[in-house]
Structure formats: C-alpha cells, structure tokens
N, C-alpha and C positions, 0 to 999 in steps of 0.2 A: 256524531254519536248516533250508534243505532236506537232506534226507536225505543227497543224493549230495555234500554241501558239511560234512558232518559230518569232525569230525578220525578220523582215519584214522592206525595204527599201523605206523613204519618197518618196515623187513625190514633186517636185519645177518647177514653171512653171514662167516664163518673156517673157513678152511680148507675151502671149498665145505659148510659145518655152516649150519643157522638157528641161531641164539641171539639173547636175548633183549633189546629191547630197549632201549638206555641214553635217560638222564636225561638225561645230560650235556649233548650239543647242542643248543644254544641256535640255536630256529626264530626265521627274521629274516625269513619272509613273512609276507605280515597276511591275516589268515582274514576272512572274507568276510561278513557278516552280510544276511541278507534277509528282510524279511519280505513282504508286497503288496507289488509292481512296478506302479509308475507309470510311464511310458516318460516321459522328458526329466526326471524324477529328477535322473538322474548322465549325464553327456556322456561320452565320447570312446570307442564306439563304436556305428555309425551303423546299422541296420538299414531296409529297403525294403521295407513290405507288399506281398506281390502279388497279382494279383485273386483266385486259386484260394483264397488264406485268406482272404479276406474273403468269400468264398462260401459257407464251412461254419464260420465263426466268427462270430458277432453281435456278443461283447464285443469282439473285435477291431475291429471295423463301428462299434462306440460311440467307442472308443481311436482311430480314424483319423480322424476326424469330430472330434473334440476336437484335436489333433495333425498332424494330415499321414497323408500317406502314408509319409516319413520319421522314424522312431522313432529316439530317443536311449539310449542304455545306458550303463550304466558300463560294463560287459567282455559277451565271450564270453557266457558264465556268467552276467551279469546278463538277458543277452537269454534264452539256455535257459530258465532258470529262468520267465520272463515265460512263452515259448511253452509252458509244462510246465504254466505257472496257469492258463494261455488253454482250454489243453487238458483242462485238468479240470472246464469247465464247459460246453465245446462240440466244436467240429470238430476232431480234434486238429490240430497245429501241428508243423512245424519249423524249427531256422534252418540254413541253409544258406549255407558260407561265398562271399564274389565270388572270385573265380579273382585272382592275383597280378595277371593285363595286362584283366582287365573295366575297361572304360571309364568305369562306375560310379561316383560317389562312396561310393557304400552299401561298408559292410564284410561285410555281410552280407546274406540274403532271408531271409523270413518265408515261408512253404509253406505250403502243406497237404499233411499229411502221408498222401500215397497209396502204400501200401505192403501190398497186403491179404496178398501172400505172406510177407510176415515174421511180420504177426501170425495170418496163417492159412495154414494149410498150401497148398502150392502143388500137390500131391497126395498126395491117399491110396489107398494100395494096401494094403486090408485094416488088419491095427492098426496100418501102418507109416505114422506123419506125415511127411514131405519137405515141407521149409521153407526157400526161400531166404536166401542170406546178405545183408543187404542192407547199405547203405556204416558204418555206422555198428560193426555188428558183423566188419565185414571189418580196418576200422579199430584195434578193439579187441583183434582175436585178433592183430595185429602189438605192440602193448602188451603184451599177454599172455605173449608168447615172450618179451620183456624183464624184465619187470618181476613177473610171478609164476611164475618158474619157480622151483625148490629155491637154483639159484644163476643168476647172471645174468652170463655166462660172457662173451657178447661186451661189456658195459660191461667190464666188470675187466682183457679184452685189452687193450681201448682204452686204457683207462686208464694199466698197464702200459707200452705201449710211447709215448703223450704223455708221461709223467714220466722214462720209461727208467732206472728203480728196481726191484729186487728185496729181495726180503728181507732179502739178507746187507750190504745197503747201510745198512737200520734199524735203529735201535734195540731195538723192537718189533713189527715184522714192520707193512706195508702191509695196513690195513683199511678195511673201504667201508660206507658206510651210503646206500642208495637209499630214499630217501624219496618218496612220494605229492608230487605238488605243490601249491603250494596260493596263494591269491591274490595277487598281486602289482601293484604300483603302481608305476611312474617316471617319473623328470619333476620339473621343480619344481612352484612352488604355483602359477603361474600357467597349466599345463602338463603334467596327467600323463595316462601311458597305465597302461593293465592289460593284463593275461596271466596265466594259469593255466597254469604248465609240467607234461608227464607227469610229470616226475619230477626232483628233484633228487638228486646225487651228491657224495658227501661226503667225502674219501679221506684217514686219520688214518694218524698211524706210533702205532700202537698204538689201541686202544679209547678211551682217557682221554688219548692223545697230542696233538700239536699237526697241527692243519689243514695238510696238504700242497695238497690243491686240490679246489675246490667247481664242478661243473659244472651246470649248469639246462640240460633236454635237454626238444625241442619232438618227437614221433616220430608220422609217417604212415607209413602203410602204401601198398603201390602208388602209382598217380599219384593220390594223395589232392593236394590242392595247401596248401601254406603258405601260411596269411591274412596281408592286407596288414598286417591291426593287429597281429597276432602280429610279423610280420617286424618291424616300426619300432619295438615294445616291447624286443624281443632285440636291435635293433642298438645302441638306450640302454641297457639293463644292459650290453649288450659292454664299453663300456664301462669297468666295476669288478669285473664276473665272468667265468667262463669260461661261451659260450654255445653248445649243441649242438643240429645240425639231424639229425634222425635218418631216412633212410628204408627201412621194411622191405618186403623182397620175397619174397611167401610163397606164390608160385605153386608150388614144386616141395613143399609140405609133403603129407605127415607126413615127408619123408627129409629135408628138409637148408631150409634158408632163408638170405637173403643179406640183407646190409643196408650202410650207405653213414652215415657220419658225417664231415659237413662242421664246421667251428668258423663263428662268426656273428663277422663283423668288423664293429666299432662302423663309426659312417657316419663320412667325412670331414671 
C-alpha cells in the first residue's frame, strides 16, 4: 500500500476539546489496495498521455506503445499513484484533472510535471528560501483550514443549522466525528465508479449514540474545478448519502477565509 493510501486516524472533537479516538464506527468505505499499476488493470477512469510526458518519461513511452495514448484506471488515486511509480524511475509526472465542459473524453491528463519553483526556490535572498505555492499546495492549505485545525468550526455551523438541533434537543449532546476519506466504489456490478472523498462527517447524539447524519464532502480551494468522474460518483452516492461540494476561498488569509457548501443532488 502506498504511503499516502495508508489508514489514517479520525479526529473527535467535544466541546471544541480533541479526544480520543472511538472503535465504535463501523467504516463502510473500502481501502484501496495497490501494488505495480498496469494501466487498463481497472476501468472507469480514463487518463490522456500528453507529449510533454512522454518526453521525459521512457516507461511511460513503453506503457503508451503497449496501450494507447489513452490509459485506463480504477480512480483518481489509481492514476496518481501510477504517475508517482512513473516518477520514481524517470521524468517526474503528473495528473491533472479535465475541466467539467473539456470536450475531452479523458478524465484526466498525464504531464510533466514542470514546476522548478516549488521544488526549488524561486528566490533566494541570503539564507531566506522564497518558494512558490503551487496548485496542489494551494489546494491543500484550503483542506487544512477544514479538516486539521484544533476544531473544525465551519463543518459543525453547517452542520448545526442543516439538522437545526441543539443540545437541549438531545439526549447526549450533538457529536461529530470527521474522518480522513478513503476509497470508495458505486455502481452495480456491471457499472461502478470510484472516489476518494476529503473527508467524511459523522454526527452522533452522543459518542456511543445513534447516527443523526453522515455527510461525504468533496472540498477545492479557489477555482480549483470539480472532476467530471468525481461529480457522477457523488450524484450516485446522492443517492443513499448526504453529499457535500465544498469551495474554499482563502485569498484574504491569515485574517479570515470564506467558503461555500452546496449538497450534490443525485441525477434525475
């Protein structure tokens, strides 16, 4: 299993407190197992080499030449993961999602990953390094604000006033468990998709209570754009779950940030 696909420890938070842990809930996504990535493996999602990676990549040069130029995946995550193995024996790689209205079939591109001011400074002035923020970390530090701060103050609003429940409503007072996400499959058997949500949301009347309501939240930062396979993964769960589109806007930080949570309506 790669590193970044490794399970990974909820955060519980009472009374804006961390504590520790529970057993109790029973995870209903299915962890992801990988080992060597063969492209056309697992189907349903679609990646498009582009010339720049085939430029400074050889094993990908071998892989496209066997396969296409269009490469097959199980998910997101299965392509990363591919471009992360590519990467560790040549030109590095990345994937890069298609825009919601790309004309594309592709769900995704395959890159070369040109980026020297992230991995190197973009200036130095004496021992001070200055390093661009580039999309991926822009991305992350809007995850960041949500999902590892001490407490995580705008889900638990939201939360709050979609249930329009307090305290003195429960038995055991309104508690939240924000979990890491982790891989996920739908569909029937002749028909499924994948997605890996930020994070799911868990919201119990008590610790040991009974299930008030479980949200799967998808969260960009800026105009980061929503993938197509993401969106038709989230509008089948809509389905049976509650599904959340999250966008953070964190141009005015360190003072204050804004963000936007839409619900994903299964399709018609």
């Amino acid at each position: 299993m790669d590193d970044d696909e490794s399970d990974t420890s909820q955060l519980r938070f009472e009374d804006g407190a961390l504590v520790d842990p529970s057993s109790e809930e029973e995870n209903h996504d299915v962890d992801y197992v990988a080992g060597a990535i063969e492209p056309g493996n697992r189907t349903g999602f679609v990646v498009e080499a582009k010339p720049g990676a085939l430029d400074v990549n050889e094993t990908l040069v071998d892989d496209v030449e066997s396969h296409g130029r269009i490469l097959d995946f199980g998910s997101r995550t299965h392509a990363e993961s591919y471009a992360r193995q590519l990467s560790a024996s040549g030109g590095a790689l990345r994937i890069q999602a298609a825009a919601e209205n790309d004309p594309s079939e592709a769900d995704a591109y395959l890159l070369a990953d040109h980026s020297p001011s992230i991995k190197e400074p973009a200036l130095v002035d004496g021992d001070t390094w200055t390093f661009d923020v580039g999309a991926n970390l822009y991305g992350a530090l809007g995850e960041a604000i949500l999902l590892e701060a001490p407490r995580p103050d705008a889900i638990h609003y939201f939360v709050r006033q979609d249930l329009a429940l307090d305290d003195g409503e429960l038995e055991n007072g309104l508690k939240f468990d924000v979990e890491p996400g982790k891989f996920l499959s739908v569909g029937d058997d002749g028909e499924r998709n994948s997605w890996v949500p930020d994070c799911r949301v868990v919201v119990r009347d008590g610790w040991n209570g009974p299930v008030l309501e479980r949200y799967y939240c998808e969260i960009k930062t800026g105009n980061a754009s929503f993938e197509r396979s993401q969106i038709e993964v989230m509008e089948q769960l809509a389905r049976e779950e509650r599904v959340l589109k999250i966008r953070m806007l964190i141009e005015e930080l360190p003072d204050r940030y804004s963000l936007r949570i839409h619900e994903v309506e299964p399709p018609a």
